[in-house]
C-alpha positions in Angstrom: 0.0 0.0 0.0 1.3 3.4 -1.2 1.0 6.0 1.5 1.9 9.9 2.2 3.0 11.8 4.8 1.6 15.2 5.6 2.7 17.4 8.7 -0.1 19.8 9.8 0.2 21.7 12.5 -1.8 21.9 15.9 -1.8 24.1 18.9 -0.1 22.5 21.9 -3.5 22.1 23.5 -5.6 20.5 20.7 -1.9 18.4 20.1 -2.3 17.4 23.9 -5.8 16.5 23.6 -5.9 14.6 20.2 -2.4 12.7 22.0 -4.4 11.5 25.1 -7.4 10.6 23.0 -4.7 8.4 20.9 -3.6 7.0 23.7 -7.0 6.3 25.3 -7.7 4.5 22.0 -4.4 2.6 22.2 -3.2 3.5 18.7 -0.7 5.9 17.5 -1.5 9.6 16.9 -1.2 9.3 13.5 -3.2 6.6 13.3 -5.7 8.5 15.6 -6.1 11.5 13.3 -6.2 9.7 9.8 -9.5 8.0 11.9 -11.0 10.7 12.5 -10.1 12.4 9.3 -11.9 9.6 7.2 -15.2 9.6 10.1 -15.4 13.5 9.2 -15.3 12.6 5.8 -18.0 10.2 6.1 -20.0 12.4 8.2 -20.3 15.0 5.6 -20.9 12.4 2.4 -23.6 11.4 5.0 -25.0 15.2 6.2 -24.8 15.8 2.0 -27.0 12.4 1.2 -29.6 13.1 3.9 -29.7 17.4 3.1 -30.0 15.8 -0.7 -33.2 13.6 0.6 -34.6 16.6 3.0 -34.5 18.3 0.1 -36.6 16.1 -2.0 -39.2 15.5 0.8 -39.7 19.7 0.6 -39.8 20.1 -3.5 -42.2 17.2 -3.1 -43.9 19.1 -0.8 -44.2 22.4 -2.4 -44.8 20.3 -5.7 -48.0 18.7 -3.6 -49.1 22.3 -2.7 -48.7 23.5 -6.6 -51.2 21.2 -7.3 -55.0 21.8 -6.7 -56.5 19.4 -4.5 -60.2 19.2 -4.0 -59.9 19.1 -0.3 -58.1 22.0 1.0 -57.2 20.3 4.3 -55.5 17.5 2.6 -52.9 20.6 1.3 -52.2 21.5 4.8 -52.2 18.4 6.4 -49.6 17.0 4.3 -47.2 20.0 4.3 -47.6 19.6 8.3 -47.0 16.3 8.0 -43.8 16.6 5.9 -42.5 19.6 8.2 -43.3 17.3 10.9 -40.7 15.1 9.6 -38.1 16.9 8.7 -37.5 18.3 12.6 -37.8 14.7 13.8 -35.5 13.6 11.8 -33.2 17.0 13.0 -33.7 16.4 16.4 -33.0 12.5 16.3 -29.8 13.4 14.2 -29.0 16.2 16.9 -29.5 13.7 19.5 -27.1 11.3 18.3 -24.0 13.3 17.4 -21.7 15.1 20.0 -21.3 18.8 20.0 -17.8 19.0 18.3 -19.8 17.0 14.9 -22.8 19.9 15.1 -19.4 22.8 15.1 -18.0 21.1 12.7 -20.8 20.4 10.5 -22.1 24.5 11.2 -18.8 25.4 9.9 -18.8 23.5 6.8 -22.4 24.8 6.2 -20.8 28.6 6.4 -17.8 28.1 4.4 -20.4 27.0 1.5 -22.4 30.0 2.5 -25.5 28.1 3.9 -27.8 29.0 6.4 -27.0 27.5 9.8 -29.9 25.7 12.0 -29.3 26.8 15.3 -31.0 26.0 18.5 -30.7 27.6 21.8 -27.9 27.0 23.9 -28.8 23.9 25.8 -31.5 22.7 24.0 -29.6 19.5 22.8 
């Protein structure tokens, strides 16, 4: 297996901490980062597949709306229904990841210039 080396650079405190992590993990540092490298990696493919399918669920949505339907309620009740599901499905993915994956994922969301979903502090 061909590999590369890359040096980055870390502060002595985030050095310290990703070093006892390593060690709490038993594996070298290196070994440690290019982990949690690929797990960030994954994490975004992952945030991108599920913003792809949120996405879908709201053009169907407003494509539903578009649409005349005889009973009026039906319109409504299946754009709450929809919105419904979208913030379970925020909340149970907010639930599940730690705060240093919601940072990270915020500021990949502002470097492509997105809107960030924030909730009040303590909420999750």
């Amino acid at each position: 297996m061909n590999t590369e080396i890359v040096r980055i650079r870390l502060k002595p405190s985030t050095y310290l901490k990703y070093e006892n992590a390593a060690r709490l993990n038993e594996m070298p540092l290196s070994t440690f980062l290019r982990l949690r490298l690929e797990e960030s990696e994954n994490t975004v493919s992952e945030i991108s597949a599920q913003k792809s399918a949120i996405c879908d669920l709201r053009l169907n949505g407003i494509k539903n709306d578009t649409v005349k339907d005889p009973a009026p309620d039906r319109e409504l009740e299946s754009k709450a229904v929809s919105d419904a599901v979208l913030a379970e499905i925020v909340l149970l993915l907010r639930g599940m990841v730690c705060p240093e994956h919601v940072n990270m994922v915020h500021a990949e969301l502002r470097r492509l210039g997105m809107n960030v979903f924030s909730t009040v502090k303590g909420a999750f």
